[in-house]
C-alpha angles and dihedrals in degrees: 000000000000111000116213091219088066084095094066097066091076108102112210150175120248118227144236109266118274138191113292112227089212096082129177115351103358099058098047085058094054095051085045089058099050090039086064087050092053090052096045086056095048101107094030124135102167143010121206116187144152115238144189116199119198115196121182135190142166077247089065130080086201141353127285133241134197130151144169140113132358122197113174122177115190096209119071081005113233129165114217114197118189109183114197099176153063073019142335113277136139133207119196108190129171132148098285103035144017121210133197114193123186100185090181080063100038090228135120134191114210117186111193117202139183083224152336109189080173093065086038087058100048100042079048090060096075091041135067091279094073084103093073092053087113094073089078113012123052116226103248106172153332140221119197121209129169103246094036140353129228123215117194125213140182130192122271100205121065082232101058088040088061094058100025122026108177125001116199117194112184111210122204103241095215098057098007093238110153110230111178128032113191117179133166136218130232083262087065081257110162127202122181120194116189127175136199138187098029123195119197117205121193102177123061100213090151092328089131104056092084092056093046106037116136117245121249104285089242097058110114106223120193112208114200117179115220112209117221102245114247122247089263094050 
């Protein structure tokens, strides 16, 4: 099964600041909105979810469709991903490492990295640090509903458009949450990530044991270790 957080093992160079396409009044809505979303997360430690992920491809007869369980911490940020269906599988991610663990095969992949400001981005994207997002993606357009609102964005840097060509968060109107993230690769890849029945904690009374639980002492983990590419690569 393709994971959708297979995106955020591409490490990559943030770029100088460049000319939004949301211009006047539309683009100070859109950096009021994410603003508000900034502000909802302020004093949020943790976010619990359940999610369904849609990822479609030229490769694939029809989309596919997996879903389960979504932890996210803020600090350290870390992204916690428990599919349920169509099998058992779970992906750790943070800003240093990215883990995919099949407990039906007792096995575990573990990739070890100096970086990844992309992964920090997108995991930011449901904190408090989604007001920063400009630093790498440039505001492209909204479109305003009544129930949500949905803000495209598109890389700044030739490095991250060669990995990620257009992100699309989609924000609830009422409390500014933002409640699906889509995003598609330079192979005109989608993946769609949507969550329900989101719980907010604020406080970390052993909030952090599930994302740092060790894993069952017999399952067999491969560690590989990703070098940053250098400026001429």
């Amino acid at each position: 099964m393709r994971l959708a957080l297979a995106l955020f093992l591409t490490p990559c160079l943030v770029g100088q600041p460049a000319h939004e396409d949301l211009s006047g009044k539309e683009l100070l809505a859109a950096r009021s909105l994410i603003e508000r979303t900034s502000m909802a997360l302020d004093d949020v430690r943790r976010m619990d979810a359940e999610f369904v992920q849609t990822q479609e491809s030229v490769l694939l007869e029809k989309p596919m469709v997996s879903g389960g369980l979504f932890y996210l911490r803020a600090q350290p940020a870390c992204l916690l991903l428990k599919f349920n269906k169509p099998r058992a599988v779970e992906v750790r991610s943070d800003a240093t490492s990215h883990r995919v663990y099949e407990p039906t095969k007792n096995r575990a992949t573990r990739l070890v990295f100096e970086s990844n400001e992309l992964a920090k981005a997108l995991m930011g994207v449901f904190t408090q640090e989604i007001n920063s997002i400009e630093k790498l993606f440039v505001l492209e357009s909204l479109t305003a509903g009544k129930q949500d609102t949905t803000i495209s964005l598109r890389p700044r840097s030739k490095e991250l458009s060669g990995i990620l060509t257009k992100l699309q968060l989609t924000i609830r109107n009422s409390d500014a949450l933002v409640l699906a993230m889509r995003y598609t690769n330079k192979e005109d890849e989608a993946t769609h990530l949507r969550l329900m029945k989101v719980v907010l904690h604020s406080k970390g009374e052993k909030l952090d044991q599930i994302f740092d639980a060790p894993l069952p002492k017999a399952v067999r983990i491969q560690v590989r270790q990703i070098k940053k590419p250098s400026k001429a690569e």
